[in-house]
Every structure is written in C-alpha cells, then in structure tokens.
C-alpha positions in Angstrom: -15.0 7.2 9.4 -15.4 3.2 10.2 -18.4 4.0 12.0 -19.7 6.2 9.8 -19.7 3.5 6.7 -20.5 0.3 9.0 -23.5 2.5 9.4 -24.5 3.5 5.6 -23.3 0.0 4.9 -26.4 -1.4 7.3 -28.5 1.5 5.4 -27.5 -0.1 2.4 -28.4 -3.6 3.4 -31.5 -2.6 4.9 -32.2 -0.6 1.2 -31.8 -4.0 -0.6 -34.1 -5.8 1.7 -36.5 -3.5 1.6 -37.0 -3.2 -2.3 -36.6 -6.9 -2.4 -38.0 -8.0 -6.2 -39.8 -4.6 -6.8 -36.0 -3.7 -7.8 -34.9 -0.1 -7.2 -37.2 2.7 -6.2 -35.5 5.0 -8.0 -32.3 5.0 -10.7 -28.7 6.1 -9.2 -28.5 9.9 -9.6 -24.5 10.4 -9.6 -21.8 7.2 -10.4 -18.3 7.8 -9.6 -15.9 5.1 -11.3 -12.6 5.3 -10.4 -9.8 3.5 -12.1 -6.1 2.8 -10.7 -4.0 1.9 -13.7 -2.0 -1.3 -12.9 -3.5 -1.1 -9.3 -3.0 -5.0 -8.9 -3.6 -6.1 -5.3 -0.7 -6.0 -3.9 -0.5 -2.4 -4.5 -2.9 -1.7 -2.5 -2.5 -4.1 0.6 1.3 -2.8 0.0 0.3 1.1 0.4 -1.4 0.3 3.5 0.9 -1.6 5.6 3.6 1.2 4.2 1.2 3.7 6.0 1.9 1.0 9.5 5.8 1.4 9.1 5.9 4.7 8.5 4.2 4.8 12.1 6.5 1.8 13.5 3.5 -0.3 13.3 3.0 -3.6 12.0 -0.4 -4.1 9.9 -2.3 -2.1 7.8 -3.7 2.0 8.0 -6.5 1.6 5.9 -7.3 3.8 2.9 -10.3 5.6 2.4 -11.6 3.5 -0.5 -10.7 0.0 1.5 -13.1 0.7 4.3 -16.3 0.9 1.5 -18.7 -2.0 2.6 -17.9 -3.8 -0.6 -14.8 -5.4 -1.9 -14.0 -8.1 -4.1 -11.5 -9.5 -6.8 -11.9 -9.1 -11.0 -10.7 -11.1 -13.9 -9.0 -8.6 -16.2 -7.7 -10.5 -19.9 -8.7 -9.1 -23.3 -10.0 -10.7 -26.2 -6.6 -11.2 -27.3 -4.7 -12.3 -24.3 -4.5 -12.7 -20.9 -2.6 -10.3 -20.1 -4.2 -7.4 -21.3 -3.1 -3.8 -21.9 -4.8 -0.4 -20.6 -6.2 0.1 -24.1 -8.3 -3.3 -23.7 -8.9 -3.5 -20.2 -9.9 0.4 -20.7 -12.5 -0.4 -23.1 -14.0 -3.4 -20.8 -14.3 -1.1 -18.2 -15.8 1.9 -20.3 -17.9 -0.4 -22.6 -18.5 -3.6 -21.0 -17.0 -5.6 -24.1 -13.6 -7.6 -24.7 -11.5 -6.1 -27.5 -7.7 -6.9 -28.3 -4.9 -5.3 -26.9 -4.2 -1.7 -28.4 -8.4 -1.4 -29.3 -9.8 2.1 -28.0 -13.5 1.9 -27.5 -14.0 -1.1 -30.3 -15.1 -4.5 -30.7 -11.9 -7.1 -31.3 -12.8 -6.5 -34.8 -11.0 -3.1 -34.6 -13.5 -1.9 -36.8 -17.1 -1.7 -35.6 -17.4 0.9 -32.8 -18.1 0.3 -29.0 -21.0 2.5 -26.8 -18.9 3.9 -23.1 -21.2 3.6 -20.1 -20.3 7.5 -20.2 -21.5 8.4 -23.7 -24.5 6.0 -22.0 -25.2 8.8 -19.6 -25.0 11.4 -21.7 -27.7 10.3 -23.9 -29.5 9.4 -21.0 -29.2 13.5 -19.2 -27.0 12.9 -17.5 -23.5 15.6 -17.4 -20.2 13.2 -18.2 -16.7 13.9 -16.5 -13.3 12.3 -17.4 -10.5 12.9 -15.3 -6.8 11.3 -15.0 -3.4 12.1 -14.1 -1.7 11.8 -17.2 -3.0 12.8 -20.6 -6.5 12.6 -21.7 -5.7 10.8 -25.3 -4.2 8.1 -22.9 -5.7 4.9 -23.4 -8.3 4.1 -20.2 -9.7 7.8 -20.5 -9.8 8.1 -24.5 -11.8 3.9 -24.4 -14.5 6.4 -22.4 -15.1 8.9 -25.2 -12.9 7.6 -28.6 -13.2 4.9 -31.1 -10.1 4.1 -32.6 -8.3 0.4 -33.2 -4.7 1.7 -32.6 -4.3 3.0 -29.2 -1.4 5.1 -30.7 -3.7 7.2 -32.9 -3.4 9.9 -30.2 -4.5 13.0 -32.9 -7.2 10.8 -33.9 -7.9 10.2 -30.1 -8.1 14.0 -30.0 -10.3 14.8 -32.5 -13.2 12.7 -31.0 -13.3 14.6 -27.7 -15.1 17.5 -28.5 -17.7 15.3 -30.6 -18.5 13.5 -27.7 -19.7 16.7 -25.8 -18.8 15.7 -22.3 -19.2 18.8 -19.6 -15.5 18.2 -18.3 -11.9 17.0 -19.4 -8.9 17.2 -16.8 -5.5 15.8 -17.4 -2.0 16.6 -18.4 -2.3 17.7 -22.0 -2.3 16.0 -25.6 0.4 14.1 -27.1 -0.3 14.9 -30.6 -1.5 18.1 -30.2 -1.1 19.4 -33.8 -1.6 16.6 -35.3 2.1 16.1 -37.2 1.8 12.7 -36.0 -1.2 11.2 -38.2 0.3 11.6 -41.6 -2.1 14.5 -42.4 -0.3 17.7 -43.4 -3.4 19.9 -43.0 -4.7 18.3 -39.6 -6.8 21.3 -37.6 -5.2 22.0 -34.4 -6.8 20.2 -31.4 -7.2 23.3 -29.9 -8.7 24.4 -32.8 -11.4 22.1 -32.4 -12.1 22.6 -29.4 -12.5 26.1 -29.5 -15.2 25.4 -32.3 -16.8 22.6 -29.7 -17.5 25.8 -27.4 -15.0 24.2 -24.7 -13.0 26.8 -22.2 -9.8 25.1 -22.0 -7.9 26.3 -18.5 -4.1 26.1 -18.3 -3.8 25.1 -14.4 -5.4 25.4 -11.6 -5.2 29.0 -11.1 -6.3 30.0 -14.8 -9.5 27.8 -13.7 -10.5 29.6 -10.6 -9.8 32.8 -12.3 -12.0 31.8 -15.3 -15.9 31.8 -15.7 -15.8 28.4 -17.6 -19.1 28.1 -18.6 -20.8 24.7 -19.2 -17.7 22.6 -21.4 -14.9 22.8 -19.5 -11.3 21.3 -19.9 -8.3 21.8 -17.5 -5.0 20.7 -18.3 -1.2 21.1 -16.8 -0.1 24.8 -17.0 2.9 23.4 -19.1 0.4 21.5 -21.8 4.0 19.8 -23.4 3.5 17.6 -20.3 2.9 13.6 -20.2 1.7 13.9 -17.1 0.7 15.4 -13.6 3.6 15.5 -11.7 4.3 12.0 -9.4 2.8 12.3 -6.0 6.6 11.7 -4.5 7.9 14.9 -6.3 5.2 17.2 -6.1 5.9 20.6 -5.3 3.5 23.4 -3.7 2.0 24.7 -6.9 1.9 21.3 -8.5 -1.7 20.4 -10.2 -3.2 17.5 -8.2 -5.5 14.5 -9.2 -7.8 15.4 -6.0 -7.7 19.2 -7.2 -8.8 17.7 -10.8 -11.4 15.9 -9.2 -12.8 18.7 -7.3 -13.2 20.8 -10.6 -15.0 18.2 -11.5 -17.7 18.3 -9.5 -17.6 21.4 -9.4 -18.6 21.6 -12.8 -20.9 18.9 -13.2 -22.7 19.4 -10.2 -22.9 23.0 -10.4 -26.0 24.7 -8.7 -28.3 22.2 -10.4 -29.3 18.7 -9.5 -28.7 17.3 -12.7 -27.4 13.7 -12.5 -23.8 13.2 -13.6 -20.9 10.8 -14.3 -17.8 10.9 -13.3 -14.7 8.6 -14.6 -11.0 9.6 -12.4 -7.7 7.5 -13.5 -4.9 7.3 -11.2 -2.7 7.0 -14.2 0.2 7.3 -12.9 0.1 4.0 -10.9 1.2 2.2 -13.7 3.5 4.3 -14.9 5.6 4.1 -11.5 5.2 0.1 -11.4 6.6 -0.4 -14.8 9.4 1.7 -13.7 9.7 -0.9 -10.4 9.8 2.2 -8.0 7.7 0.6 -4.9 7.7 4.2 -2.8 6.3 6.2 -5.9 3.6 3.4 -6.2 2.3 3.6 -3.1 2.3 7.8 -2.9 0.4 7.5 -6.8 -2.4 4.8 -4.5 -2.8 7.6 -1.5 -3.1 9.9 -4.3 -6.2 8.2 -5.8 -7.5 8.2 -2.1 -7.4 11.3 -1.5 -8.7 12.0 -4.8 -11.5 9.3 -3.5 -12.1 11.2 -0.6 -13.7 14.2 -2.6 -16.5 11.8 -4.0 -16.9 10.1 -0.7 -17.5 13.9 0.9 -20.1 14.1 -2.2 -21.2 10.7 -1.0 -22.0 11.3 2.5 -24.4 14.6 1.3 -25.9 12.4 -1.2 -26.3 8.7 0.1 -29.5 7.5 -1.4 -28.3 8.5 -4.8 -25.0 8.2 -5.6 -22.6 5.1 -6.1 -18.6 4.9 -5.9 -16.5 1.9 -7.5 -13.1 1.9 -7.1 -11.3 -0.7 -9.1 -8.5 -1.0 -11.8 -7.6 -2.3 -15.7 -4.9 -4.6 -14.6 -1.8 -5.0 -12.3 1.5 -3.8 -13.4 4.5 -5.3 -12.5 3.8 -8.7 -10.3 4.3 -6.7 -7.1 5.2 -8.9 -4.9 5.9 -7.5 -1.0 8.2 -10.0 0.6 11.2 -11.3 -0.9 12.1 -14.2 1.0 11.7 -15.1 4.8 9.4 -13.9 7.1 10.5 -10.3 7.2 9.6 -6.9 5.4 10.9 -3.6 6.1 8.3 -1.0 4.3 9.5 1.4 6.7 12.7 2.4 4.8 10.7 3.5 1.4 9.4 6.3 4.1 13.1 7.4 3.9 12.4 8.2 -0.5 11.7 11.6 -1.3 12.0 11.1 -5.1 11.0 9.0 -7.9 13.2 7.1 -10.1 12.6 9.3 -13.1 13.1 12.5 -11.1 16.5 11.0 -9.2 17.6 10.0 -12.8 17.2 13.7 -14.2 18.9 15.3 -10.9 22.2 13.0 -11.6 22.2 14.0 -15.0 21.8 17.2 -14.3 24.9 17.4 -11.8 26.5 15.1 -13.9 26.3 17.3 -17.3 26.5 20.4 -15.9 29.8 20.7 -14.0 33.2 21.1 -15.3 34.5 19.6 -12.1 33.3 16.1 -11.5 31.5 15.9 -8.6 32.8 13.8 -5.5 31.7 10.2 -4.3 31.0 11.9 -0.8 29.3 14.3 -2.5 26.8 12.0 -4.3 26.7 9.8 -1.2 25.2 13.1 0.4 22.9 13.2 -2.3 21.9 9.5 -2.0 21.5 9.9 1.9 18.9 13.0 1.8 16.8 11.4 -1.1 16.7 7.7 -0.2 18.2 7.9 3.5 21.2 5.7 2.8 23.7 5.6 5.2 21.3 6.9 7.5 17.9 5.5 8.3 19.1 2.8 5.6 22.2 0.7 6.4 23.9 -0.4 2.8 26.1 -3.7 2.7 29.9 -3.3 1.5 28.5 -5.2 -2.4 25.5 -2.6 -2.1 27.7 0.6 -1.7 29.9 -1.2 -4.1 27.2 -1.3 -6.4 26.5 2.3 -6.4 30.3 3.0 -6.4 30.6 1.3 -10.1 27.3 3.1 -11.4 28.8 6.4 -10.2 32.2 5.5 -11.8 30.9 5.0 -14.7 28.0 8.0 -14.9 30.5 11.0 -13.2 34.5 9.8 -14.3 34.3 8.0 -17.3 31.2 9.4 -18.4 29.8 6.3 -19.9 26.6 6.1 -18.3 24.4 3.5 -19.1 20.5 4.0 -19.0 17.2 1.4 -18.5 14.0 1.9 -20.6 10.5 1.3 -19.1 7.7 1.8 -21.0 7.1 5.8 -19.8 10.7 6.6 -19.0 14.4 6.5 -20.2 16.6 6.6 -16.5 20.0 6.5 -15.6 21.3 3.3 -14.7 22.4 4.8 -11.4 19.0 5.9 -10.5 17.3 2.4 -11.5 20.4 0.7 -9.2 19.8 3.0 -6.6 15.9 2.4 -6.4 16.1 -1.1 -6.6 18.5 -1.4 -3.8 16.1 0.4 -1.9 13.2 -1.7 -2.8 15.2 -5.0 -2.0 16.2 -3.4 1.5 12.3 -3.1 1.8 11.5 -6.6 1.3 9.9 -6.0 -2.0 10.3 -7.9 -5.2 9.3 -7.3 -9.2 8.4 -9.8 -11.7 8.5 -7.8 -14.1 8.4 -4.1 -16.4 5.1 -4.8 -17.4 1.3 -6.2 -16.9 0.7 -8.9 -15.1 -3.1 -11.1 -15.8 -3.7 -11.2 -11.6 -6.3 -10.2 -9.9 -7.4 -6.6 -9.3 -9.5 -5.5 -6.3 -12.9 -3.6 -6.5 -14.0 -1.7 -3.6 -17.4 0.5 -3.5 -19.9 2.1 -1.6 -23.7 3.1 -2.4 -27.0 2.6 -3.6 -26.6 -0.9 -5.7 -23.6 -1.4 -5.1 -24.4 -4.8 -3.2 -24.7 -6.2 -6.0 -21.2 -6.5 -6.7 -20.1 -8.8 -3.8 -19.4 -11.6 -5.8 -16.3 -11.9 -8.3 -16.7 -9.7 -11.2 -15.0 -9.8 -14.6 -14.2 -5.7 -15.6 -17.2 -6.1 -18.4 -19.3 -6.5 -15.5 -18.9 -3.5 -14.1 -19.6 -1.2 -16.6 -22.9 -3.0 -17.4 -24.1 -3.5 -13.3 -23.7 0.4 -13.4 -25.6 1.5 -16.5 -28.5 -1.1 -15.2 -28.5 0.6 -11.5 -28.6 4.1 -13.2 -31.0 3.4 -16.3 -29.1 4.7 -18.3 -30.2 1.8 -21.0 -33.8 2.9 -20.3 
C-alpha cells in the first residue's frame, strides 16, 4: 500500500504542476470527509505504536489514513472559547464558520442559520451521505444537515432531516424519537416524518440487504433505543459496524450511476471512550475509523482523478498523553483488554446484583484476569491489587458501590479503578474527562488535496473542499 500512494501522491504532484494557474481541469466528482470525534493527536500516534506492541515491536504500524501523502495539524476553538465542543467544532467543519459552543449549524448569534458544505452539494447535484457511530441527532452529524442554537434540541434536530433530503442517513437511532422531550404534546413521530419524506428506514444490517431501499435511505441499529453502535472492543459477530455503515453508503450514493456524491463518516465514539479515560477502547474506536477509511480509499483507487479523502477531527478529548514519566511505555498490556470500561462496569453489576451468594475475590480476580490480563500478562503491585480489593469490598460485601460519571456513561467505581490501573501500567496518562483546545491532525489523499499542506484552522476545510468541487459555482 506505501507504494501504491507514494505513486498517486507523485500523480498528484505532477496534476498540480501541470494545471499550474489555469486551476483545475475539472471540479472533484466524489468528497469523502471523515471526522474522528476527540481524535487529538495523540490518539492517533498512540493507536499506531499500540499496533507495534501488540507485535513486540517498538515504533509505529501505520494506519491506513496516516500513509495519505498529506498531513498536517488544525486549530480547533469556537467563537466562544478555546476549547470548543463537538456542536461548535461540528459546525466549523460542516459550515466553514465559528459559532459558540452548543450552536448546531448557526452563526454565534444562535439565531441566523448556517449553509453545510453538504447541503452545498446537494444544491449543486450532487447525492449527500451522513454516516456516524452513534446517533444521527448527535451534534457533528446534525451541524451537517440541522439548524438549531441548542445542541440538546435533539426532536428539533430530528425534524430537519428529512427536509434536508439527503440520499442516506446511518447511525444508532434518535434520542428524542417521539418528541416528549421538546415540550410539545402533539409532536409527529420522527418516524412519522420520515415516512412522509419518502425515506426507507432499515433496522440493521440485515433488514438493509433484504430491502429494495429505493433512492432515500436510512439505516439505524436493530435495537433503535440505542445511543450508539456498539464500542469496537465489545463488538460481537452480528454487531452493526461503522465500516459496514460506510459501505451502504456508497452503495447507495454511488449506485449504478455516476452521479457525484458527498460523503460525511464520524467515528463518534472516539470521544466517547476518551472522556471515559479508557486508552484500549480509544485506540480499537481509531482502527475502527480506518477500516471504515479503507472502504473510501478502495473507492479511491477506482476513481483517482476524481475523488478527494480528508480525514481529520473536531477536537481532542481528554489531553491524552502516552508516557507518564521516564523514558518507558508499555502499550503492549492494553493488548491484554477485551472490554470497555462501560461494558466491564455493566458485567460487575450484573454479577454483583444478580446473585444471592456473593461472589468470591478469586472469583472476580478470574474475571479481572480474562478481561484485562491481570495477574497474567499484567503483573499488579501489592497497593494495586489492594486497590481493587477495597473497590470489590465495597461493590460485592457491603454493597455500597460507588460509581464515576463521564459525559456518556455512569460506571462502577470498580470498573473505572480497574481501567485506570491498566492505563497507568501502560504508561499512559489523562488530563482530563473532557476537551482539550490541542491540535488535531488532518490526513488526505486526492485531487486538490495539496492544497492543504499547510496548517489549517477546521473552517478551512470545509471551504478548500466546496472550492475544489464547485459546489459554490
């Protein structure tokens, strides 16, 4: 694969010499833009050199995305702050304009409405595409197709989806699906409305290959209560998958025709596992983004002279840091997780609430040692066993179990102790629950893309695409 984009990246070069000032023979036909939420840089250097120790390796295995022939760094604070939140750094990237933390798809104002690069290519011909991991009222898909100056306003979110008449939605469901949230006793179902908007709405994966979905199509989780697709680290066969999203897709929008197309894809759930501190679910939710990567870069290679891919994010979550001190790090025991912190949380209370017979510390120690390899392919430290001793004390004898709150999850004290042992046996530090204002990488590959060698700020993106596509034309 290196050889093969060290080549289209000469072909690229050679492009840009040769149309010179005449500027671009022809518009960009098909614009992928993926977006990691709270993919700092860390989180990526991180899932790579996790990659070398799971081999015994020092370095780096690169990803698919970090081998494109252009990378840099972008500035990411709002209008308001910054440190900006997905809502605002959503909107930048979808519009090309600061707004204030919490704004969907608005000016700082909160009150006079915002244009998306993808309702740009829609007017323009083009077939539109919005695809993430958790659900599609979230804030960085709904600053592509809402308008709304309270990020919360998930029902109102909603409502503006099938007005925007984008060819394809795929995520995890609706949060407000009825609308009891807004206030307004008589809201119309969302489903409603979308079944009015002519949109075929799949339950799963299955339900979509069975269906003949027609032009509108939207594909959600097969339990539509859910927040989100299931983490990368817990998945199980059956599980919905960001990639399997993305190749729906194209499917859809690329069809049998040669109609040009947009296409946003979130990696949502990035964030999600850095404001819950869990370093091995972070980097599984970063190789799922690649992989979901790979199924444009496959469209890529078929379609070189017309298609672009940008990889980038809305912020970093967390302040990842990977090294904690000294000049060691030991990535290689996250290989040893097999479950996030939200799942090991629910499996404790699960054995602890279910039993009349309280379960035994050797017991949970077996538990412990097949999910995060302590004891085993992860030595603990008489305070660090300790540690866990007192959290299972209190959770399974005196069943006074405390719990930590981050922003998308409630978990059990013992889970959060457990996973941040881990993370300090691997060398890797937090600063915090929440965004940081660093730096956050941009990678892509295509026609135009060169010119986005230098350092961006996330307006720029948005706008550098919609002038190499014409979609303002």
């Amino acid at each position: 694969m290196a050889k093969t984009i060290l080549l289209q990246r000469l072909a690229t070069l050679a492009l840009a010499a040769a149309c010179g000032a005449g500027g671009m023979a022809q518009d960009l036909k098909y614009v992928f833009m993926f977006i990691g939420d709270g993919m700092g840089m860390a989180q990526v250097d991180g899932t790579e050199m996790f990659l070398a120790a799971r081999d015994s390796v020092i370095g780096a295995r690169p990803l698919c995305f970090t081998r494109f022939p252009v990378a840099t760094m972008v500035t990411t604070y709002s209008a308001s702050n910054s440190v900006t939140d997905s809502a605002a750094g959503g909107t930048a990237l979808a519009c090309g304009e600061k707004t204030a933390n919490g704004v969907i798809g608005m000016a700082a104002d909160g009150g006079t409405p915002l244009t998306s690069i993808a309702a740009q290519a829609k007017g323009h011909g083009c077939r539109v595409g919005i695809v993430t991991s958790v659900s599609i009222d979230h804030a960085t898909p709904a600053a592509f197709y809402a308008n709304q100056p309270d990020r919360d306003m998930y029902y109102e979110i909603a409502c503006q989806l099938p007005a925007s008449g984008f060819d394809f939605f795929g995520g995890s469901g609706f949060l407000d699906p009825d609308g009891s949230g807004s206030g307004d006793d008589d809201a119309t179902p969302v489903a409603t409305l979308l079944d009015e908007a002519g949109y075929t709405v799949c339950l799963g994966m299955d339900e979509y290959r069975a269906s003949d979905a027609g032009d509108k199509v939207i594909v959600l989780s097969d339990d539509p209560t859910a927040k989100s697709l299931t983490s990368a680290i817990d998945r199980r066969h059956g599980d919905m998958t960001l990639r399997q999203l993305t190749e729906a897709a194209v499917e859809t929008l690329a069809g049998d025709s040669d109609d040009p197309f947009f296409l946003m894809v979130e990696g949502g759930k990035i964030d999600w596992s850095c404001h819950s501190n869990d370093a091995g679910a972070v980097f599984h939710e970063v190789l799922d983004l690649d992989s979901a990567v790979m199924v444009a870069y496959d469209f890529y290679l078929r379609h070189p002279d017309e298609t672009a891919i940008i990889v980038t994010a809305d912020h970093e979550t967390g302040g990842l840091a990977i090294g904690n001190g000294g000049y060691t790090l030991a990535l290689r025991h996250l290989a040893s997780q097999r479950l996030s912190v939200e799942e090991l949380s629910a499996r404790l209370n699960a054995m602890s609430g279910s039993r009349r017979q309280t379960p035994a510390w050797d017991e949970i120690k077996d538990f412990l040692r097949t999910n995060l390899g302590f004891w085993q392919t992860v030595e603990l430290t008489a305070d660090e066993e300790a540690a866990l001793r007192k959290e299972y004390e209190a959770m399974f004898v005196a069943h006074n179990a405390a719990s930590e709150a981050s922003l998308y999850s409630t978990n059990a004290r013992f889970a959060a102790t457990a996973i941040g042992i881990l993370d300090a046996k691997a060398h890797i530090s937090w600063a915090s629950g929440d965004h940081s204002a660093g730096y956050v990488p941009l990678f892509a590959i295509g026609r135009g893309t060169e010119a986005m060698t230098h350092k961006l700020d996330n307006t720029d993106i948005p706008r550098i695409l919609a002038r190499l596509a014409g979609y303002g034309e």
